[in-house]
Wavefront OBJ file of the C-alpha trace (Angstrom):
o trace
v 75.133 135.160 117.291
v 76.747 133.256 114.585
v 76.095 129.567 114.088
v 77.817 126.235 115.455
v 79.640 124.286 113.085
v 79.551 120.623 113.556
v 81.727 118.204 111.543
v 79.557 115.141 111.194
v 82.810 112.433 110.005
v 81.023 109.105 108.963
v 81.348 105.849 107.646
v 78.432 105.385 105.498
v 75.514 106.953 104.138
v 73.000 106.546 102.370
v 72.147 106.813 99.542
v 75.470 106.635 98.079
v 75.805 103.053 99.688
v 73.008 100.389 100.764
v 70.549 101.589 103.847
v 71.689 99.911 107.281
v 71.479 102.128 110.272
v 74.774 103.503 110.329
v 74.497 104.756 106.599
v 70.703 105.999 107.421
v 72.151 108.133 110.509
v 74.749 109.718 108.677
v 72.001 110.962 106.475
v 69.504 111.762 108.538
v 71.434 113.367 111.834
v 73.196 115.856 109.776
v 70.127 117.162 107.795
v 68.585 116.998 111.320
v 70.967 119.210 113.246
v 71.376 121.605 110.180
v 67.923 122.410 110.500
v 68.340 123.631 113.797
v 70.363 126.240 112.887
v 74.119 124.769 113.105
v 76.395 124.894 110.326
v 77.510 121.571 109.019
v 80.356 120.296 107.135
v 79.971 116.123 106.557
v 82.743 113.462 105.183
v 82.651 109.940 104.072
v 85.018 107.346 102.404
v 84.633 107.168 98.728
v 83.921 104.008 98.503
v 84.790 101.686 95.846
v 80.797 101.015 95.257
v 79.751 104.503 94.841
v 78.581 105.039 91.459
v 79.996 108.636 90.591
v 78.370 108.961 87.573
v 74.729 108.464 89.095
v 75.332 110.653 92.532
v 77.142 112.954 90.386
v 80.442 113.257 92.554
v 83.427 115.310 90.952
v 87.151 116.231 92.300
v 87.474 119.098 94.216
v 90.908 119.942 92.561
v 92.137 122.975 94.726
v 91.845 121.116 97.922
v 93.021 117.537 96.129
v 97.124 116.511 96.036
v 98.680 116.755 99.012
v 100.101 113.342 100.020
v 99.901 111.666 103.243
v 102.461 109.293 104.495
v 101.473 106.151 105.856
v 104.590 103.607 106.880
v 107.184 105.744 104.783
v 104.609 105.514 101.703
v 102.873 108.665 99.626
v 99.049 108.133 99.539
v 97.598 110.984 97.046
v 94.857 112.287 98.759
v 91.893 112.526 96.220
v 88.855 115.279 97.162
v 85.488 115.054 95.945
v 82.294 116.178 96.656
v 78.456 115.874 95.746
v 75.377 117.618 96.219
v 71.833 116.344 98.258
v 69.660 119.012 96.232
v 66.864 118.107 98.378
v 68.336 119.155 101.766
v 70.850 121.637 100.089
v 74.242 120.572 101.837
v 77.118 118.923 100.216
v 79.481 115.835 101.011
v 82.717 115.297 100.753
v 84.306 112.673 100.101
v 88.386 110.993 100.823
v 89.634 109.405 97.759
v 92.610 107.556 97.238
v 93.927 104.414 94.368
v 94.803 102.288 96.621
v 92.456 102.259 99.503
v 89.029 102.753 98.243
v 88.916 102.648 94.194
v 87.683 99.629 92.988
v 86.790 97.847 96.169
v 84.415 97.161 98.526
v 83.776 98.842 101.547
v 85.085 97.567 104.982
v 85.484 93.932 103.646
v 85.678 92.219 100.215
v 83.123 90.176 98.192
v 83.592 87.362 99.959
v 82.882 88.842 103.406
v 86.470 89.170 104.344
v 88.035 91.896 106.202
v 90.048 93.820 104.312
v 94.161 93.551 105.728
v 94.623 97.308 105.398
v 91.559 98.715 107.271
v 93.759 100.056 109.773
v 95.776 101.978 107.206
v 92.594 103.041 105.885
v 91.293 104.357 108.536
v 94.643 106.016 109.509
v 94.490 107.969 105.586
v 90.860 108.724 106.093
v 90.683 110.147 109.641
v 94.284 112.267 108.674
v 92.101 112.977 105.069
v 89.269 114.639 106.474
v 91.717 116.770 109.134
v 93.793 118.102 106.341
v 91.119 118.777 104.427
v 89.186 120.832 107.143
v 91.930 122.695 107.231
v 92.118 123.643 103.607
v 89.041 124.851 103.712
v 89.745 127.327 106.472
v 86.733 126.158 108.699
v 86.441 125.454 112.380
v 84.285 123.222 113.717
v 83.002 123.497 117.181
v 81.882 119.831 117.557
v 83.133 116.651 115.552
v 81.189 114.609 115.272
v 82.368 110.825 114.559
v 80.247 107.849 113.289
v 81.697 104.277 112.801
v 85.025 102.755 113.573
v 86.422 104.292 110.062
v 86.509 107.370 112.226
v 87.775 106.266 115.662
v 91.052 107.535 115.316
v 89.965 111.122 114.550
v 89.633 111.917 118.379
v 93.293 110.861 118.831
v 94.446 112.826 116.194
v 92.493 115.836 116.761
v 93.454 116.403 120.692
v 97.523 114.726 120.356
v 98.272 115.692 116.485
v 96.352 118.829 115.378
v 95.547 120.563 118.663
v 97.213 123.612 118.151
v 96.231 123.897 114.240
v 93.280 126.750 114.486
v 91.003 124.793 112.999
v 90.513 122.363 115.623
v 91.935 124.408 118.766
v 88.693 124.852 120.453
v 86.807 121.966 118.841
v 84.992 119.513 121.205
v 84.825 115.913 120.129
v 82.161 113.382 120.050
v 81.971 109.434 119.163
v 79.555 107.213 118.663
v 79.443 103.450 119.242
v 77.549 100.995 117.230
v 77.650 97.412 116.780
v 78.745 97.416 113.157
v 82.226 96.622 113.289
v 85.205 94.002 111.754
v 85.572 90.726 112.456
v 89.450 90.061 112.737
v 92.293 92.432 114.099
v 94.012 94.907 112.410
v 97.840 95.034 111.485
v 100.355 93.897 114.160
v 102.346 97.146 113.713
v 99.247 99.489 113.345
v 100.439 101.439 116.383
v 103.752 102.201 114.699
v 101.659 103.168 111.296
v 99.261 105.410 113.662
v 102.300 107.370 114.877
v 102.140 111.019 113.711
v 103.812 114.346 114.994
v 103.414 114.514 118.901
v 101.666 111.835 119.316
v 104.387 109.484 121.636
v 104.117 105.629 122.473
v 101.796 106.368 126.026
v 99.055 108.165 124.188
v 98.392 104.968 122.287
v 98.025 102.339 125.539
v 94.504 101.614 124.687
v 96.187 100.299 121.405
v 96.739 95.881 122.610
v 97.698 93.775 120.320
v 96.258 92.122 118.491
v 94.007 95.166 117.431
v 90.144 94.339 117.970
v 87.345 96.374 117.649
v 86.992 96.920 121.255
v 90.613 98.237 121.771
v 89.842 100.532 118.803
v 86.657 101.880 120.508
v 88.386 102.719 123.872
v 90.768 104.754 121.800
v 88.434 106.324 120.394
v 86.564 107.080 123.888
v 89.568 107.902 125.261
v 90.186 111.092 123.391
v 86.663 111.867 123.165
v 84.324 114.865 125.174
v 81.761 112.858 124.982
v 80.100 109.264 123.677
v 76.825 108.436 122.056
v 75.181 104.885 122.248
v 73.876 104.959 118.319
v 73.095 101.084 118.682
v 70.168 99.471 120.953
v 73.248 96.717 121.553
v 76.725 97.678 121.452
v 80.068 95.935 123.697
v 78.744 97.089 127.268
v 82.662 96.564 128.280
v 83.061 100.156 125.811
v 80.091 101.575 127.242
v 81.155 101.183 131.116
v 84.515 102.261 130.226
v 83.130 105.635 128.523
v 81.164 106.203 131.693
v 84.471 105.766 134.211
v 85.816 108.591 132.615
v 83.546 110.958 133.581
v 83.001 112.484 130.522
v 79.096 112.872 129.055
v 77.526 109.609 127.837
v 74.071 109.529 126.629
v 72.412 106.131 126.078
v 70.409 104.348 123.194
v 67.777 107.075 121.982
v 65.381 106.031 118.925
v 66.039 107.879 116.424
v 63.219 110.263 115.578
v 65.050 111.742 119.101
v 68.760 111.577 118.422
v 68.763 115.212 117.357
v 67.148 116.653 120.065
v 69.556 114.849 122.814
v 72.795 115.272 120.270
v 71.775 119.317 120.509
v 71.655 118.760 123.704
v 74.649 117.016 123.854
v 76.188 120.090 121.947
v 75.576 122.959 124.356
v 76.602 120.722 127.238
v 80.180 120.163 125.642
v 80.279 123.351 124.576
v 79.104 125.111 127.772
v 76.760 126.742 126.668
v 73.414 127.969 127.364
v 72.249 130.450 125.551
v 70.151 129.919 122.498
v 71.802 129.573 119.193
l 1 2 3 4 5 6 7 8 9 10 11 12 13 14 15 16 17 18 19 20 21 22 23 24 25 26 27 28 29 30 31 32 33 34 35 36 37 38 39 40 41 42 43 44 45 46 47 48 49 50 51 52 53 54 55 56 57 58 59 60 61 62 63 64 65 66 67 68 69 70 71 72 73 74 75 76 77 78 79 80 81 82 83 84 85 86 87 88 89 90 91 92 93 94 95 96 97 98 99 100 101 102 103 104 105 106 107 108 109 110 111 112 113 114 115 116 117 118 119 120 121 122 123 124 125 126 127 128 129 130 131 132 133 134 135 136 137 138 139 140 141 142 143 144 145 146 147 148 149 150 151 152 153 154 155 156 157 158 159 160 161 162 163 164 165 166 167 168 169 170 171 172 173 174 175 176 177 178 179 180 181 182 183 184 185 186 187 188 189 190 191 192 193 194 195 196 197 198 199 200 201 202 203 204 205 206 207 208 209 210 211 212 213 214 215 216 217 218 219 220 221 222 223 224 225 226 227 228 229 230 231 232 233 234 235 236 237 238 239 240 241 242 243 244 245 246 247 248 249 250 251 252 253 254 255 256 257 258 259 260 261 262 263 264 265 266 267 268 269 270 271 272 273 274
């Protein structure tokens, strides 16, 4: 029986940016879960901090250039990828001038929000899709990490359901208490807009945009939800459970993988062994 393939999208991880826990899951889950046995593909912004030089990242150029519009705009869409040698499995990494060269990550050096983290979450989530694509591989579970990614289960079950890719893929999010500090754009539903998605898949969406509203979205189109902070907003937690999807609370993490495996099989239905 062939493998599972789980996407792992993230916002950080280490060490291509500073340890905290989200960057420290997105490199320890995915090494985790690849050793036992699934296939794994994982993506993270390319941060403005990232020293290429020193982790030795370089443009992918056959799946680089394609453009994605944003508000009427072309954003070149930049692909690049590095190696971990140690646990032999590659990242990849979205790229782009304007939203992630020469800055910081979520919020500048003065601790400010940046005004276009909507938009750049918008190019990143539609970044990694796109790019799945081009490389001709189907996940069975995605698996999202940070608010970066919370629009990828939106996207995924309104925008790319019937591309083959991501037909039949089941999608997970996790909630932790790292987050921004103001709202996003007033118009960042209108900028979210793409192909069928219409104006009632995007309710959760209040203005203004908080980090709560953006996690309900994100729950909302969602198989299941992951508590990946001891504290998180409770109000996103008891709104994942009224859904009756999966939910599976706070684990430490020497036992994530072991309950996100689990997790796994249950989405996917099933129970045989891999």
């Amino acid at each position: 029986m062939s493998a599972k393939k789980v996407l792992f999208i993230t916002q950080e991880i280490t060490p291509y940016v500073p340890e905290s826990e989200m960057s420290l899951m997105g490199q320890n889950l995915p090494q985790a879960i690849q050793e036992k046995g699934y296939e794994i593909r994982t993506f993270m912004p390319k941060w403005g901090i990232i020293n290429e030089r020193r982790n030795q990242l370089h443009e992918v150029i056959r799946l680089s250039g394609m453009n994605i519009i944003i508000d009427d705009t072309d954003h070149p869409l930049i692909i690049k990828v590095a190696s971990i040698q140690a646990a032999r499995r590659q990242v990849y990494f979205i790229d782009n001038d304007d939203y992630f060269q020469h800055r910081q990550m979520t919020f500048d050096e003065k601790g400010n929000d940046y005004e276009d983290n909507g938009e750049r979450a918008i190019f990143y989530a539609r970044g990694v899709l796109e790019t799945v694509k081009k490389l001709r591989w189907c996940p069975d579970v995605i698996h999202c990490h940070g608010w970066m990614t919370a629009l990828v289960p939106l996207y995924v079950k309104k925008a790319y359901y019937d591309e083959p890719s991501f037909r039949d893929s089941k999608v997970v999010y996790s909630v932790y208490n790292e987050g921004f500090k103001s709202t996003l754009a007033p118009d960042f539903a209108n900028q979210v807009s793409f192909k069928e998605i219409k104006k009632n898949d995007l309710n959760m969406i209040k203005t203004p945009v908080d980090l709560e509203n953006l996690d309900k979205l994100a729950v909302t189109y969602s198989d299941a939800v992951v508590q990946n902070s001891e504290t998180v907003n409770q109000k996103v937690m008891d709104y994942a459970h009224s859904l009756n999807i999966p939910v599976m609370d706070y684990r430490q993490p020497d036992a994530l993988a072991d309950a996100c495996d689990t997790l796994y099989e249950k989405i996917l239905g099933n129970t045989e062994n891999k």
